[in-house]
ROZAVEX-330364 format. One line per 8 residues: number of its first residue (from 1); their letters; for each residue x, y, z of N, C-alpha, C. Coordinates in steps of 0.05 Angstrom, whole numbers. Layout:
// ROZAVEX-330364
NUM) A) X/Y/Z/X/Y/Z/X/Y/Z ~ ...
***
This chain:
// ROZAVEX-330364
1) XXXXXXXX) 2506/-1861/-228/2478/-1869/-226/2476/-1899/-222 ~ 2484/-1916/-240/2495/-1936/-238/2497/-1950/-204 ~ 2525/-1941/-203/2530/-1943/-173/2519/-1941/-153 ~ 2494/-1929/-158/2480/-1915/-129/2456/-1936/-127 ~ 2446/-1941/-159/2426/-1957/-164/2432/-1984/-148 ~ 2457/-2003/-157/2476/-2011/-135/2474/-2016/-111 ~ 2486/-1996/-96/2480/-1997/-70/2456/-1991/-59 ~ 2439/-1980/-71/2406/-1993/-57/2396/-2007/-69
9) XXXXXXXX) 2397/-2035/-87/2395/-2057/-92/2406/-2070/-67 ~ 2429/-2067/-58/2441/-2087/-38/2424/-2078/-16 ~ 2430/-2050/-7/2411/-2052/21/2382/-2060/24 ~ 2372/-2061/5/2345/-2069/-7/2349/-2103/2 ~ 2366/-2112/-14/2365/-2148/0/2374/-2149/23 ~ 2394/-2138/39/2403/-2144/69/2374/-2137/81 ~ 2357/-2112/87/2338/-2115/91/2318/-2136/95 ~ 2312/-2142/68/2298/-2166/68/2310/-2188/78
17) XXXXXXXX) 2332/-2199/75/2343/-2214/91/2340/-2216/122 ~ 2352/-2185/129/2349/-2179/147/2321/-2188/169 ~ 2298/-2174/155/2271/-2179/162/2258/-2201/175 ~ 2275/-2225/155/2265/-2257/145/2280/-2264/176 ~ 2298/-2267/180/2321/-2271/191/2305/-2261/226 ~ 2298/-2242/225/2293/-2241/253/2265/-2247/252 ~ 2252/-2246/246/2224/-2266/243/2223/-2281/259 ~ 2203/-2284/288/2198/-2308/308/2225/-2313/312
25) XXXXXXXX) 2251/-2300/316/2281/-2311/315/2286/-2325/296 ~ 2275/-2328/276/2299/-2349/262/2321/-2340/242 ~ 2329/-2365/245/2358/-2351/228/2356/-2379/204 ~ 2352/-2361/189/2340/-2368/146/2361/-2385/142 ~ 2389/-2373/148/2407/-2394/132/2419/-2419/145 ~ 2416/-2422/167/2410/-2443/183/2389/-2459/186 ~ 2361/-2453/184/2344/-2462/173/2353/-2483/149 ~ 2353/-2466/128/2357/-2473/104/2383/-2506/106
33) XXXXXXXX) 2402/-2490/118/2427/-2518/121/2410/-2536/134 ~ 2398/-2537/145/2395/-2559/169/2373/-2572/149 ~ 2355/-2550/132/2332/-2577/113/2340/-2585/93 ~ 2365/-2575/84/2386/-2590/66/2396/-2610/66 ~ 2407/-2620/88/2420/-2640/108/2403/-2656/116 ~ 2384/-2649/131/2373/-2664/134/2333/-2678/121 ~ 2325/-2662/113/2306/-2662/102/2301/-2664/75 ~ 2317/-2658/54/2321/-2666/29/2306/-2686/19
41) XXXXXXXX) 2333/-2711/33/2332/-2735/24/2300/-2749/16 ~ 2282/-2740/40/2248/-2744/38/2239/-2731/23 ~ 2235/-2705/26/2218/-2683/20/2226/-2668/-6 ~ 2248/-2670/-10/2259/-2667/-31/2264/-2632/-39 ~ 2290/-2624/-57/2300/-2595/-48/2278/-2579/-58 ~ 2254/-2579/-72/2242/-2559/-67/2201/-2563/-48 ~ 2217/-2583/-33/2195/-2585/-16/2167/-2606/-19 ~ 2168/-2611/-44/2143/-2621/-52/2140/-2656/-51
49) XXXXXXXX) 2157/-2670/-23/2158/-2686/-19/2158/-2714/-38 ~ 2181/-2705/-58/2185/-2721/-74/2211/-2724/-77 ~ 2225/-2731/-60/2255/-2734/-51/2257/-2756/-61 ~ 2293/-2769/-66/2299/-2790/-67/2287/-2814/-59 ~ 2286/-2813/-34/2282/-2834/-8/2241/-2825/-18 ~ 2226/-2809/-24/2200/-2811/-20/2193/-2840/-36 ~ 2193/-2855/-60/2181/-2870/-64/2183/-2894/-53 ~ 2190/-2892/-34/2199/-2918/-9/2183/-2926/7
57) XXXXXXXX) 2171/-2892/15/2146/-2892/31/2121/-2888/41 ~ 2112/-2893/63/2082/-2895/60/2071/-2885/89 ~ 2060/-2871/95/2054/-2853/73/2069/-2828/68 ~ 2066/-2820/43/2089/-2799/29/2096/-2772/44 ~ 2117/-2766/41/2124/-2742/54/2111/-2717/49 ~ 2110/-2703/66/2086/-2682/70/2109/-2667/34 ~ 2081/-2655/24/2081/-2635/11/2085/-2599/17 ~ 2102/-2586/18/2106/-2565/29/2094/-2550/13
65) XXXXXXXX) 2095/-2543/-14/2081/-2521/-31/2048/-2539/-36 ~ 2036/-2553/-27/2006/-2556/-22/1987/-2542/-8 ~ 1970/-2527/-10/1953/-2505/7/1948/-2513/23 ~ 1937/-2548/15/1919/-2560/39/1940/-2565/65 ~ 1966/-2573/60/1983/-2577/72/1979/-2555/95 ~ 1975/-2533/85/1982/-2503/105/1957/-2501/118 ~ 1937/-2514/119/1921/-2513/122/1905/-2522/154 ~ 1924/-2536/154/1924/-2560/174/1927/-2542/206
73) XXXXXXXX) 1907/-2543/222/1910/-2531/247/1930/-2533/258 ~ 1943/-2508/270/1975/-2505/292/1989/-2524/269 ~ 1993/-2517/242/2020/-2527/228/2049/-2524/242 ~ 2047/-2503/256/2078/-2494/264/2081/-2515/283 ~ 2061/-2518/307/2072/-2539/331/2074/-2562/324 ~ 2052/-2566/291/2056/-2592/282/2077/-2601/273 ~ 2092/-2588/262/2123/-2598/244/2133/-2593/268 ~ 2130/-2580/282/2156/-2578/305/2149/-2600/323
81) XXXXXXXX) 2120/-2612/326/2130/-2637/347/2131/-2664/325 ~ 2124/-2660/291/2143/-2682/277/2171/-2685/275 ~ 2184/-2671/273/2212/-2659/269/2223/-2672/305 ~ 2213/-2666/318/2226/-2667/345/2224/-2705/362 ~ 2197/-2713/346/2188/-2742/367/2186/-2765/337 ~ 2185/-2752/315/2192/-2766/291/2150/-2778/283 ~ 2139/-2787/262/2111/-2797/259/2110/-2821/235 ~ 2107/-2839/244/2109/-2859/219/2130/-2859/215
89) XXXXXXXX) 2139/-2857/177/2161/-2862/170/2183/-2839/176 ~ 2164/-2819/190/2195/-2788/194/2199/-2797/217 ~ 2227/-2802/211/2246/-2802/233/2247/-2773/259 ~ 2250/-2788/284/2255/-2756/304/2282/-2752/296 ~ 2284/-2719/300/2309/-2713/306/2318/-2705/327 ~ 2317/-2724/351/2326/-2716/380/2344/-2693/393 ~ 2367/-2692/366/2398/-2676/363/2388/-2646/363 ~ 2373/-2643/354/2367/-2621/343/2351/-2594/361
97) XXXXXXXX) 2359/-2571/364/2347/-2550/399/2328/-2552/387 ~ 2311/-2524/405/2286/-2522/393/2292/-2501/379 ~ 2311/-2486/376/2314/-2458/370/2319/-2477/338 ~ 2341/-2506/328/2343/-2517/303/2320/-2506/296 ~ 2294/-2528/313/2272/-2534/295/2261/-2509/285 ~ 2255/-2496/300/2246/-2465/299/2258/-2451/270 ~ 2280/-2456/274/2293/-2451/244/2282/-2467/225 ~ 2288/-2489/215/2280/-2505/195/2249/-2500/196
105) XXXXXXXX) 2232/-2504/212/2203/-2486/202/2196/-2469/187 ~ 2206/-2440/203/2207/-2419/184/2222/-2421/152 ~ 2246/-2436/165/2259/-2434/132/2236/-2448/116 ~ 2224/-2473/120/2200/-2484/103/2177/-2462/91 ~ 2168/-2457/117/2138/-2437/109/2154/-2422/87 ~ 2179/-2400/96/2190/-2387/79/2187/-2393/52 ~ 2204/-2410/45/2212/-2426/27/2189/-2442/2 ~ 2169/-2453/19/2152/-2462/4/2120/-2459/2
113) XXX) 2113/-2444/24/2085/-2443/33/2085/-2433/8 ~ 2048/-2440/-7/2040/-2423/-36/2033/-2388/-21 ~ 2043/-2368/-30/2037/-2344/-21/2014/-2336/-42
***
């Protein structure tokens, strides 16, 4: 019983994984690396733009778990043309495809939007 309980617990998360993962293409755990690496440092690991590097600047790094934040018309093209040409104090990340950005988006909304 045990066991069985088990293995549909697991297929239950690959699923979901699964799901997340092909969503608009992205791929979650790449996402995730890439706002690790690179996004952290600002925004800080659970999004709410209170990273290391945030009290440095001005104005403060976007808040990811803020409603109003989500709020904001075409958010998706918005972070994707911040992320890509850089605004104020966010740096562009030139290096980065679009398929990156595309990832690191979703991994955000994922990750932090208030549901």
């Amino acid at each position: 019983m045990l066991k069985k309980a088990m293995v549909c617990g697991a297929i239950v998360c690959l699923m979901a994984g699964y799901g997340y993962g092909s969503a608009k293409g992205a791929d979650f755990a790449k996402g995730k690396t890439l706002f690790t690496s690179r996004c952290v440092l600002c925004h800080g690991a659970e999004g709410k733009g209170n990273g290391p590097a945030a009290m440095t600047l001005s104005p403060k790094p976007a808040d990811f778990t803020s409603k109003t934040f989500w709020q904001t018309p075409d958010i998706d093209r918005t972070m994707t043309d911040f992320i890509k040409n850089g605004k104020g104090p966010m740096p562009a990340f030139p290096d980065l495809s679009a398929g990156d950005i595309q990832d690191v988006v979703q991994y955000i909304e994922h990750a932090f939007k208030p549901k």
